[in-house]
SERO-4910 file (N, C-alpha, C, O; in steps of 0.05 Angstrom, whole numbers):
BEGIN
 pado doro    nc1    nc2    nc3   cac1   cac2   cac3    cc1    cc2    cc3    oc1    oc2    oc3
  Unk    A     17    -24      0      0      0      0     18     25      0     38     26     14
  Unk    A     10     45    -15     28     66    -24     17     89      2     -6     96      5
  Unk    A     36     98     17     30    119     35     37    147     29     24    168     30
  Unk    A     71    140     19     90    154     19     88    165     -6     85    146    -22
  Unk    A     89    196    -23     97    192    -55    119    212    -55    119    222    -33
  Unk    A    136    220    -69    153    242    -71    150    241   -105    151    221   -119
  Unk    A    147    267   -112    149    270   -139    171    293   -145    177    315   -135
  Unk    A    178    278   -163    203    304   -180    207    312   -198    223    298   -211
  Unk    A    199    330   -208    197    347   -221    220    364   -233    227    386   -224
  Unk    A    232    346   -262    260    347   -286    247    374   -296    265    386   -308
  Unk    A    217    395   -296    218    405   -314    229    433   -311    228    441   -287
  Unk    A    241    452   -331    255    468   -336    240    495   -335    246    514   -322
  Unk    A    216    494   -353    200    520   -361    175    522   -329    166    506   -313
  Unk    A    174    551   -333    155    566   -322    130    553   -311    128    528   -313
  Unk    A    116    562   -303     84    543   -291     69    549   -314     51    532   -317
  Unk    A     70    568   -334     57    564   -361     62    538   -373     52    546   -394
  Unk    A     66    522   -377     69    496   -380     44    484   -379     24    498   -374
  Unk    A     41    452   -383     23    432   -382     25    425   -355      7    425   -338
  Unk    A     62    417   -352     66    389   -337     68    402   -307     58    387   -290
  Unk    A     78    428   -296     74    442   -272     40    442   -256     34    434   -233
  Unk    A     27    453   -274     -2    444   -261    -10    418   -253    -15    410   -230
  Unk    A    -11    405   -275    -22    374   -268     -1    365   -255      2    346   -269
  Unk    A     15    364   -240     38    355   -219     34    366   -196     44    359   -175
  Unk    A     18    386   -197     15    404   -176    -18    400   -165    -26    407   -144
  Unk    A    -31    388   -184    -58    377   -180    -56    352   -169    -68    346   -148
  Unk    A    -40    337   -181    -40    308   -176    -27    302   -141    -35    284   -127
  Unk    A     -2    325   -131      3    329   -107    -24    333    -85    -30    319    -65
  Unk    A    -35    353    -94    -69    359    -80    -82    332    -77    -85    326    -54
  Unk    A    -91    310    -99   -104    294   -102    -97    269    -77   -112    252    -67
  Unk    A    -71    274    -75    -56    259    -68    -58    260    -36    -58    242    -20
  Unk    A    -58    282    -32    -64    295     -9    -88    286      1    -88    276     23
  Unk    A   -112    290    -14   -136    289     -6   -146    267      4   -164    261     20
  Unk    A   -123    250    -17   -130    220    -14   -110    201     14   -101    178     17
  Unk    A   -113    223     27    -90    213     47    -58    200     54    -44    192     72
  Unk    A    -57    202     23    -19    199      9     -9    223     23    -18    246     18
  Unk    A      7    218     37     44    232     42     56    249     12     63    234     -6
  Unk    A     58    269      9     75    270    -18     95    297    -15     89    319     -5
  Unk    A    114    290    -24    132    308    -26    141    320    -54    145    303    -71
  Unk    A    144    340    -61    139    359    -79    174    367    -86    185    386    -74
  Unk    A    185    355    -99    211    374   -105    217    383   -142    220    370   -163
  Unk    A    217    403   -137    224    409   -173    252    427   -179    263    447   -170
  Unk    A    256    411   -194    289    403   -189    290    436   -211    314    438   -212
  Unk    A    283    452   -221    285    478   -222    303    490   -206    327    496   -212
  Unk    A    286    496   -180    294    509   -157    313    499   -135    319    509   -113
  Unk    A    321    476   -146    338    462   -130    366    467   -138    371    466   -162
  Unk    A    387    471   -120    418    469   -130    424    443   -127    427    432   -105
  Unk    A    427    432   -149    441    404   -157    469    401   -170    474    413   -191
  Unk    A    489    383   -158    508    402   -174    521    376   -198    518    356   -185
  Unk    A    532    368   -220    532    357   -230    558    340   -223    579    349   -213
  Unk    A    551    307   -231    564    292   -216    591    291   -236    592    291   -260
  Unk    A    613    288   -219    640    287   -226    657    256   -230    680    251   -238
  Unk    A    640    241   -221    650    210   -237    670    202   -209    685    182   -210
  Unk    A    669    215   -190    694    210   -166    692    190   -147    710    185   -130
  Unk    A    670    179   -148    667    151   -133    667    152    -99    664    133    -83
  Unk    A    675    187    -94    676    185    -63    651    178    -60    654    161    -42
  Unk    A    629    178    -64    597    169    -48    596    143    -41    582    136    -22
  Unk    A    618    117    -65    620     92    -59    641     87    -35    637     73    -15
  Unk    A    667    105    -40    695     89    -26    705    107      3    714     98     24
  Unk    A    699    131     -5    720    156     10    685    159     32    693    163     55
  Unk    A    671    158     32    645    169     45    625    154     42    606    171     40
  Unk    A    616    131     40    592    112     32    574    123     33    571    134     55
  Unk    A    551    128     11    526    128     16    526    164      8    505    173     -2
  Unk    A    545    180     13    546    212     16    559    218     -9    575    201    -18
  Unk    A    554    237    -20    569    254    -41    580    274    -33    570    290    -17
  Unk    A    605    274    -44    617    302    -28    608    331    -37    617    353    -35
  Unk    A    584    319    -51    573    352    -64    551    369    -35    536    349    -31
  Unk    A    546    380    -25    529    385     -6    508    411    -13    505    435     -7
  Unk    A    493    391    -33    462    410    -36    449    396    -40    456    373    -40
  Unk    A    422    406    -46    398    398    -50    393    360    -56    374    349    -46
  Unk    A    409    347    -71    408    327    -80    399    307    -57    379    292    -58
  Unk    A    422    311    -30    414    296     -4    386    291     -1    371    271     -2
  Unk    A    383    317      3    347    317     16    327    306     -8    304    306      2
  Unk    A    326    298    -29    305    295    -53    315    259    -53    298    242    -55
  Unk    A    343    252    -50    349    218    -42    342    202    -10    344    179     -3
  Unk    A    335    219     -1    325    212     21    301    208     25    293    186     33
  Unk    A    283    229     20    254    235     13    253    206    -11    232    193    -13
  Unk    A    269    202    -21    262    184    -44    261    148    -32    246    128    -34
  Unk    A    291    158    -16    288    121     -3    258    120     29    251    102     44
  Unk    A    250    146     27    237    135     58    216    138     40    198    145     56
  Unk    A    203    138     12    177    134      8    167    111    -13    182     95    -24
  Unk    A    144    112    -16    134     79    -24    136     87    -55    144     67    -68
  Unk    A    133    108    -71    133    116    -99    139    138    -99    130    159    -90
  Unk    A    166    129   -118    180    163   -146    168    164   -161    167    144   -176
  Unk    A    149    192   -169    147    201   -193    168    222   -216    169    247   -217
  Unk    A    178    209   -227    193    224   -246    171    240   -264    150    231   -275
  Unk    A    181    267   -265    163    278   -286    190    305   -305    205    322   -296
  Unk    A    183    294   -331    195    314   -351    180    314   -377    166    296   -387
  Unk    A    188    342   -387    174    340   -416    202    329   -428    226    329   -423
  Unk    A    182    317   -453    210    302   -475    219    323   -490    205    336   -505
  Unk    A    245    326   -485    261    344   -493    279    336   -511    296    321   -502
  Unk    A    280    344   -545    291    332   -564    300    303   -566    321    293   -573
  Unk    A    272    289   -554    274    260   -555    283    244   -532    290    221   -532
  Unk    A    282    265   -510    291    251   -491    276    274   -460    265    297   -457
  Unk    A    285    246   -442    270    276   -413    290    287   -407    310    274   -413
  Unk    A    293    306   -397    298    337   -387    333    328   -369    338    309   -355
  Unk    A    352    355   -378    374    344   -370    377    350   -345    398    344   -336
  Unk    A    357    363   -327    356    372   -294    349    347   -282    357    345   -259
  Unk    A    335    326   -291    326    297   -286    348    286   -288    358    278   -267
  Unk    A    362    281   -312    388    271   -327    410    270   -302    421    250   -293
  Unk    A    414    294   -293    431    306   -271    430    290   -251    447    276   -240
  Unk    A    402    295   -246    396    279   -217    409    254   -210    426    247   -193
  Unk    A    390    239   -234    388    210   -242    427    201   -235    437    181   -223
  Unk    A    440    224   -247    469    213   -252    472    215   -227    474    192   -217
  Unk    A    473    239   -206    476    234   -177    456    219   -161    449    231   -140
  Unk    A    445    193   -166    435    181   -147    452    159   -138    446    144   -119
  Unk    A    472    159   -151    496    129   -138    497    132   -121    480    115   -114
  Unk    A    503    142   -101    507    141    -72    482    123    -64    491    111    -44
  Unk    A    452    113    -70    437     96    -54    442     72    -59    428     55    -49
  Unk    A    464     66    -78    465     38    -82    507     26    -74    529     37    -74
  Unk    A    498      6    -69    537     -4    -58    546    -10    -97    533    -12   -117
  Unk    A    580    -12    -89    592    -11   -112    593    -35   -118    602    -41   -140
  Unk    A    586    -54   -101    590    -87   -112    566    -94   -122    543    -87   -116
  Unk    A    577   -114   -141    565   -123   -161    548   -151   -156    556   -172   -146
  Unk    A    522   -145   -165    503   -173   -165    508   -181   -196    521   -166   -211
  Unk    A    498   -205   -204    485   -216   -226    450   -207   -227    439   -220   -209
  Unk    A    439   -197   -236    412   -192   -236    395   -193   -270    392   -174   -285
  Unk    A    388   -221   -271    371   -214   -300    399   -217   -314    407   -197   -325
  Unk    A    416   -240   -317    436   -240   -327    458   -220   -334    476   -224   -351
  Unk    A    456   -203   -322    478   -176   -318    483   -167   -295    472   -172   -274
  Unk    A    509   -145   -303    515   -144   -279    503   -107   -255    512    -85   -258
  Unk    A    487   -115   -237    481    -92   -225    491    -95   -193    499   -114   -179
  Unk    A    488    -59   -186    502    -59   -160    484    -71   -136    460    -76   -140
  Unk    A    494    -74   -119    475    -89    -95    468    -57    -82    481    -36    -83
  Unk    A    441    -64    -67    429    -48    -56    440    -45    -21    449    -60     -4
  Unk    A    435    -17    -24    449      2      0    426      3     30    428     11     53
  Unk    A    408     -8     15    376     -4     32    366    -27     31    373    -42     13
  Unk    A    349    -32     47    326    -52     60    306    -53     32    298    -74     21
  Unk    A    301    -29     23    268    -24      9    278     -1    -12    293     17     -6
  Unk    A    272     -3    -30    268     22    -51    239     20    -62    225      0    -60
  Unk    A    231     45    -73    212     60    -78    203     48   -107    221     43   -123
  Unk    A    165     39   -119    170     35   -139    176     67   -151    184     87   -139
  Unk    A    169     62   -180    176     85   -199    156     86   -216    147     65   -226
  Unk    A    141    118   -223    128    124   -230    139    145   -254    158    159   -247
  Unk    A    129    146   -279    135    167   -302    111    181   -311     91    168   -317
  Unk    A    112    208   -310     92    228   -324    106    240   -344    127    247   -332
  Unk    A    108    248   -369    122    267   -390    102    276   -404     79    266   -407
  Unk    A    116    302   -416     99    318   -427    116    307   -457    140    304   -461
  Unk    A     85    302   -483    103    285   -508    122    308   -525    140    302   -540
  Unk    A    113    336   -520    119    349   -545    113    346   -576     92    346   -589
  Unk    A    138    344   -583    144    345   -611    161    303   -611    174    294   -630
  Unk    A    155    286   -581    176    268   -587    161    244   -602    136    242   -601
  Unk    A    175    229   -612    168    205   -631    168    190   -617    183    189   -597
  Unk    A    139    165   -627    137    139   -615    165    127   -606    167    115   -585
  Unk    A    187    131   -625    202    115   -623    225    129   -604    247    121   -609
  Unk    A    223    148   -584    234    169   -572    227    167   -545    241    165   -525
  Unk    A    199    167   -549    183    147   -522    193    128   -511    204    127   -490
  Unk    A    187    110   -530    199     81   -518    224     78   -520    232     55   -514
  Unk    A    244     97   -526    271     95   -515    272    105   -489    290     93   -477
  Unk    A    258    126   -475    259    138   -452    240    117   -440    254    109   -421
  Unk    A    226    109   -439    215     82   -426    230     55   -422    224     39   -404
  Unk    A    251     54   -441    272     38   -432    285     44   -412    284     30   -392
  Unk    A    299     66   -416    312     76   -395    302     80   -369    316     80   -348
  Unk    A    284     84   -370    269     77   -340    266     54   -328    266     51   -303
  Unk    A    263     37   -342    259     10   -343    286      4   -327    287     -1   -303
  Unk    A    307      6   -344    344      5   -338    343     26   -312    365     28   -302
  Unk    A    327     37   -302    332     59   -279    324     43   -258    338     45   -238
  Unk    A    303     26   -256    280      9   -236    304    -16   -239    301    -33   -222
  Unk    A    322    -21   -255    338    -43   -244    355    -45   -237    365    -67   -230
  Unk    A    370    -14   -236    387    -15   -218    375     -6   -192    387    -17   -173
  Unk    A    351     13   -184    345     19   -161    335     -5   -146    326     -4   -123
  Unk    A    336    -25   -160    323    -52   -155    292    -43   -141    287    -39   -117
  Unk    A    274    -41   -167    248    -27   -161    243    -39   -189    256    -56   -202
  Unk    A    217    -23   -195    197    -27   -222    182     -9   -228    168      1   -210
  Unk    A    179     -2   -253    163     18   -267    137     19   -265    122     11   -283
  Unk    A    126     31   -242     85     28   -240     73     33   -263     60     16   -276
  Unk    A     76     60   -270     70     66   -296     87     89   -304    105     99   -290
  Unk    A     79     97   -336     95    119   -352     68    127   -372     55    118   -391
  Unk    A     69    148   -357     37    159   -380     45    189   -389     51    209   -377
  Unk    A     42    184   -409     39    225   -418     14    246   -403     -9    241   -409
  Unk    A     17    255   -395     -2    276   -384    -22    280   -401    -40    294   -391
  Unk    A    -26    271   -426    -47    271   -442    -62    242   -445    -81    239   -461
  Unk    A    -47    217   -424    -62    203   -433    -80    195   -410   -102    185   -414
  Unk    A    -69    201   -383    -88    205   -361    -88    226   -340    -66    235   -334
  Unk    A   -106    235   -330   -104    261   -306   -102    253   -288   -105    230   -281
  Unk    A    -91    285   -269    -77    276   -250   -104    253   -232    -94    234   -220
  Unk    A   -131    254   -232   -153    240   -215   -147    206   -219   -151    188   -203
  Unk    A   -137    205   -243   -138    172   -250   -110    171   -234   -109    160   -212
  Unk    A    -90    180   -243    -71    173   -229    -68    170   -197    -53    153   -186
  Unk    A    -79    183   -186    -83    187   -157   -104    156   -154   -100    142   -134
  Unk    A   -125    148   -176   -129    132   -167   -119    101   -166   -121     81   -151
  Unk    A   -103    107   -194    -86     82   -185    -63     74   -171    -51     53   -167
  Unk    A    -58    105   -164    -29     94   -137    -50     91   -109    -42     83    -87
  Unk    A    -76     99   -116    -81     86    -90    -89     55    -88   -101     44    -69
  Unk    A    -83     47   -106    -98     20   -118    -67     -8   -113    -68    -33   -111
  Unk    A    -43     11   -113    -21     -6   -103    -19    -20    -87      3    -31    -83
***
């Protein structure tokens, strides 16, 4: 049963937008419906981009030696029952403030290696991870642009050792359905 949600919010532009409202509705809904949700939009957040340095694995476990915003939005992420990723597709792909993120989330996982699904992924740093949820706004992106960023999510839920609830365009359900099927988890 889903209590917990934190949603995050890759997108770049203004609240004139699609995807700012209905994220911001779907938080309400969420609310109403007695879900926990946490609201971060990685806009306003200082994130700082990751440098490939491995202190979060070796020199500091679990910590990045970067000290902003990122901490608090990985935390909020491992203490709740569902991530929503949300970005518009941006020249065929989601949003590079997501991109960013996504690259600094190593620190929740250890550097040693499982076999998982015949490859090789890192072992988990935690008890429990969060499933994973996708909202995007389609733009201008191609079927076949989609389902590459749906892969990659897919490839995101197996290293977080989690799974993809869903991935809907904001045009294909509102925020009401959605709220009703994370309460349906």
């Amino acid at each position: 049963m889903v209590r917990n949600v934190v949603i995050v919010n890759g997108n770049s532009a203004g609240a004139d937008n699609e995807l700012n409202p209905y994220l911001l509705e779907l938080k309400s809904n969420l609310f109403e419906s007695g879900i926990s949700c946490r609201y971060h939009s990685l806009k306003e957040k200082n994130i700082s981009q990751c440098i490939g340095c491995w202190d979060c694995w070796w020199k500091t476990p679990g910590i990045c030696r970067f000290i902003d915003d990122e901490a608090e939005i990985l935390k909020d992420m491992i203490h709740s029952d569902l991530v929503v990723f949300a970005s518009p597709m941006i020249m065929g792909m989601y949003s590079s403030l997501l991109k960013k993120f996504h690259d600094r989330a190593i620190p929740i996982v250890h550097p040693y290696i499982d076999i998982v699904q015949g490859e090789c992924h890192h072992l988990k740093r935690y008890d429990a991870y969060p499933k994973i949820g996708v909202i995007y706004e389609k733009n201008d992106a191609s079927e076949e642009e989609i389902d590459s960023t749906k892969f990659i999510f897919d490839r995101i839920a197996i290293n977080l050792h989690s799974e993809v609830k869903f991935f809907y365009s904001v045009n294909e359900k509102n925020p009401n359905e959605i709220n009703d099927e994370i309460s349906r988890f």
